[in-house]
C-alpha positions in Angstrom: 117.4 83.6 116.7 117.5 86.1 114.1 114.1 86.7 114.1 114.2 87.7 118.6 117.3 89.6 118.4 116.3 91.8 115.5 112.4 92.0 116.9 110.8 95.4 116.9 107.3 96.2 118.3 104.3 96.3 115.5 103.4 99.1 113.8 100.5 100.9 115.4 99.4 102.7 112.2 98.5 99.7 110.5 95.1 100.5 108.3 94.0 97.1 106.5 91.3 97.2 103.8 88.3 95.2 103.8 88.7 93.5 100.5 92.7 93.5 100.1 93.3 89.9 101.1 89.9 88.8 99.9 91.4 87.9 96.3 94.8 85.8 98.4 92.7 84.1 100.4 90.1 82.6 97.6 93.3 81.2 95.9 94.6 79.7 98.9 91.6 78.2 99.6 91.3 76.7 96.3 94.4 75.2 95.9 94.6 71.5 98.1 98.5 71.4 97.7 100.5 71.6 100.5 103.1 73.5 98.7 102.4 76.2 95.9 104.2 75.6 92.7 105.8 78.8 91.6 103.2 80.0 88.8 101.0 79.8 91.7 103.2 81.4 94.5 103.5 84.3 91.8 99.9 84.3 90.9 99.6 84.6 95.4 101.8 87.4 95.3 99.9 89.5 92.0 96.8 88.6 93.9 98.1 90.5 97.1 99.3 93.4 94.4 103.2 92.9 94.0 103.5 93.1 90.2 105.4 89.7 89.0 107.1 88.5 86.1 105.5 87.7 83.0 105.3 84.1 81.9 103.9 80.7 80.2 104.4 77.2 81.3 105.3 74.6 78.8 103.9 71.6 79.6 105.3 69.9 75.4 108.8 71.5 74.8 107.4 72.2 71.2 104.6 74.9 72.6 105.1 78.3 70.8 106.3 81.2 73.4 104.9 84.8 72.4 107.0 86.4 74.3 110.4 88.7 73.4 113.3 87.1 75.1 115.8 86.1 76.3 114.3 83.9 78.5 114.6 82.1 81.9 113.8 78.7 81.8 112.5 76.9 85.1 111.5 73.5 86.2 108.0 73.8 87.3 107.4 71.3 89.7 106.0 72.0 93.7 108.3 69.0 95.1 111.6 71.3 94.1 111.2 74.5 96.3 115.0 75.3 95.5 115.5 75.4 92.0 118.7 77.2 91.7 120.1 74.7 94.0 118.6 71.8 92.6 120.1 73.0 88.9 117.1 73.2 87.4 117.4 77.2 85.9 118.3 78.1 82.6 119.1 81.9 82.4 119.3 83.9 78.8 118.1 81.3 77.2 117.3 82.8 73.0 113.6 82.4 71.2 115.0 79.8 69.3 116.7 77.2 72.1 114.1 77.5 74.4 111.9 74.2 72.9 115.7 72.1 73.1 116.7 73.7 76.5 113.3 73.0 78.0 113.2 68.8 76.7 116.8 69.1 78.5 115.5 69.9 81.6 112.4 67.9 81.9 114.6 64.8 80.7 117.7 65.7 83.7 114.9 66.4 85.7 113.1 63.3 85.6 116.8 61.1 86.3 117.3 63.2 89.1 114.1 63.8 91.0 111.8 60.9 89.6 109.4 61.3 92.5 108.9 64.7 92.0 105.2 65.6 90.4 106.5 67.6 87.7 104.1 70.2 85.9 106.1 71.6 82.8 109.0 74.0 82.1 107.9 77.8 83.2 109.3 80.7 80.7 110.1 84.2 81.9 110.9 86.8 80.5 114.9 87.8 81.6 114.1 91.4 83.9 116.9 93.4 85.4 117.1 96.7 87.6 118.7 98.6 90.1 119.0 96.2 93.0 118.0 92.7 93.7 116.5 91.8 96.9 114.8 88.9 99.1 111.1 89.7 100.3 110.0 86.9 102.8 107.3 86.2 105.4 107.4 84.0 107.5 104.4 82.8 110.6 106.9 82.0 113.3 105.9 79.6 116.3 107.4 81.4 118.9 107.1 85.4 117.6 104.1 84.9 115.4 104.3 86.2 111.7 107.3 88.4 110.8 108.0 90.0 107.4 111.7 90.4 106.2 113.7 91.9 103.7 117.1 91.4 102.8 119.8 91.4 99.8 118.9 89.5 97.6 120.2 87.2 94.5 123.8 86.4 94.9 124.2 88.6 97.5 122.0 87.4 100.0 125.0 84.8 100.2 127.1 87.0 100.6 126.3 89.7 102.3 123.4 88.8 105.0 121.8 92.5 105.4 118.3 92.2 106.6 115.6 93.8 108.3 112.7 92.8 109.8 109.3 93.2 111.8 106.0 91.9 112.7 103.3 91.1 110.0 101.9 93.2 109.2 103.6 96.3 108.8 102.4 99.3 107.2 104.2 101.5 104.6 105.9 104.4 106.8 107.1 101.2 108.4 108.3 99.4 105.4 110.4 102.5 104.2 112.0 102.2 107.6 113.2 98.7 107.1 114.5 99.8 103.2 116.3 102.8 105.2 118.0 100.3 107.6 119.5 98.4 105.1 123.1 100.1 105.0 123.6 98.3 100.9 120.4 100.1 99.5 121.8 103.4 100.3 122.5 102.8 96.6 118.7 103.0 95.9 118.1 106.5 97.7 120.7 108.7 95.2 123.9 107.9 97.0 126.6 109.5 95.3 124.2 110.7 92.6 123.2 107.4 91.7 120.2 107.0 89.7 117.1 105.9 92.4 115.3 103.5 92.2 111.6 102.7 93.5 111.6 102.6 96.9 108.1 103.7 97.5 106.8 101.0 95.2 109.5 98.7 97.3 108.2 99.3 100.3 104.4 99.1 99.1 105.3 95.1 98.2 106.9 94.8 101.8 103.4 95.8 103.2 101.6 93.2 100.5 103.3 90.3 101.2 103.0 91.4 105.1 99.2 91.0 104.4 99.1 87.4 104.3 99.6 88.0 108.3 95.9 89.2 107.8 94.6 85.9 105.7 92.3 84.3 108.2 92.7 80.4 108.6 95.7 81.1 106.4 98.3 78.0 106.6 101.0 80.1 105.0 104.1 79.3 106.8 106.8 81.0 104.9 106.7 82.9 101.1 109.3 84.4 100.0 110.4 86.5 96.7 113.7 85.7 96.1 114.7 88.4 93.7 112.5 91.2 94.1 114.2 93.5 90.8 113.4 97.1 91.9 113.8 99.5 88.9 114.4 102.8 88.3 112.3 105.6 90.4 109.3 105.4 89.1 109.3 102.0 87.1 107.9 99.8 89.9 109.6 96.2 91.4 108.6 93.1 90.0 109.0 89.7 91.9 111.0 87.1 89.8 111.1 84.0 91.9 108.9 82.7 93.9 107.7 80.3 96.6 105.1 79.3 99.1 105.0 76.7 102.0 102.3 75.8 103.8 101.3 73.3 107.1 99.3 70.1 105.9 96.3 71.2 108.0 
């Protein structure tokens, strides 16, 4: 319903390069899993060019992490899309409780979703920024594919802001759906605010709207869920992820 009452006609000046899918689509195609775990649902959106979070999957709690912390510590596991939900995030975790945090997880994890194929604990590093949004893409049955963005974080709980169109879009159209969004007002210098990246912003709206592009594609929803968008200049960087697709 959302998706028909806030419908807008495609973008005419849409201009897809030969080549900027081909790197998405030889993933997809070689990964048989219905659903994406989310080192791969990251390593889908790098591949379309949204820069994402840096991280390692422990698969032995003991495994060294050469990274600076503090850390976010994830189950890894494709049969738990929801991980927040499901309790199964640590957040600023320290270098030295990440091998005890991580046994903790994989132990609570394994009482409460023993059917679940679980591949290991995946470490990131803690990023923060201006705003925090929801990037997702969806290949609707009745409207086709649609991109979206929103709030995201805690706030796209409580404040449902969103805007969205047909995939793909192009960039002029992508700044018009960050413009539309009354909250990131705070991202364009309201008030003198410092501002923050919209142009790379609206660059990963346009990415992820690719994968309208992916032929045979059985991507039936992705979604980045925050998208941290830093200071003008700095970029975004997609912290969560995850990727559905049909069986077929």
């Amino acid at each position: 319903v959302n998706t028909y009452l806030n419908w807008r006609a495609p973008s005419k000046d849409i201009t897809v390069g030969v080549g900027e899918t081909a790197a998405a689509a030889k993933l997809l195609a070689a990964s048989k899993a219905q659903n994406l775990n989310e080192r791969q649902s990251l390593e889908l959106f790098t591949a379309l060019g949204i820069d994402c979070v840096r991280s390692v999957v422990l698969t032995e709690p003991g495994q060294p992490v050469r990274m600076t912390g503090p850390f976010a510590l994830k189950l890894l596991s494709a049969d738990v899309l929801h991980k927040t939900d499901a309790g199964m995030v640590r957040l600023n975790v320290e270098a030295d409780r990440v091998g005890g945090i991580a046994k903790d997880l994989l132990a609570e994890a394994a009482l409460r979703f023993p059917q679940a194929k679980v591949e290991g604990v995946l470490v990131q590093r803690m990023e923060r920024g201006l705003a925090e949004l929801m990037l997702g893409y969806r290949n609707d049955a009745e409207v086709g594919p649609t991109v979206l963005l929103g709030m995201g974080g805690i706030m796209a709980e409580l404040k449902r802001s969103f805007s969205v169109r047909l995939a793909p879009v192009s960039v002029g159209t992508a700044m018009k759906m960050i413009e539309e969004i009354a909250e990131l007002a705070i991202l364009r210098g309201y008030r003198n605010l410092p501002r923050g990246d919209c142009d790379a912003l609206a660059h990963a709206v346009r990415a992820l709207s690719l994968l309208a592009c992916i032929k045979g594609s059985t991507v039936t929803e992705a979604e980045i869920n925050p998208l941290i968008v830093k200071a003008e200049g700095a970029g975004v960087i997609a912290v969560d992820g995850l990727v559905v697709r049909t069986s077929s």
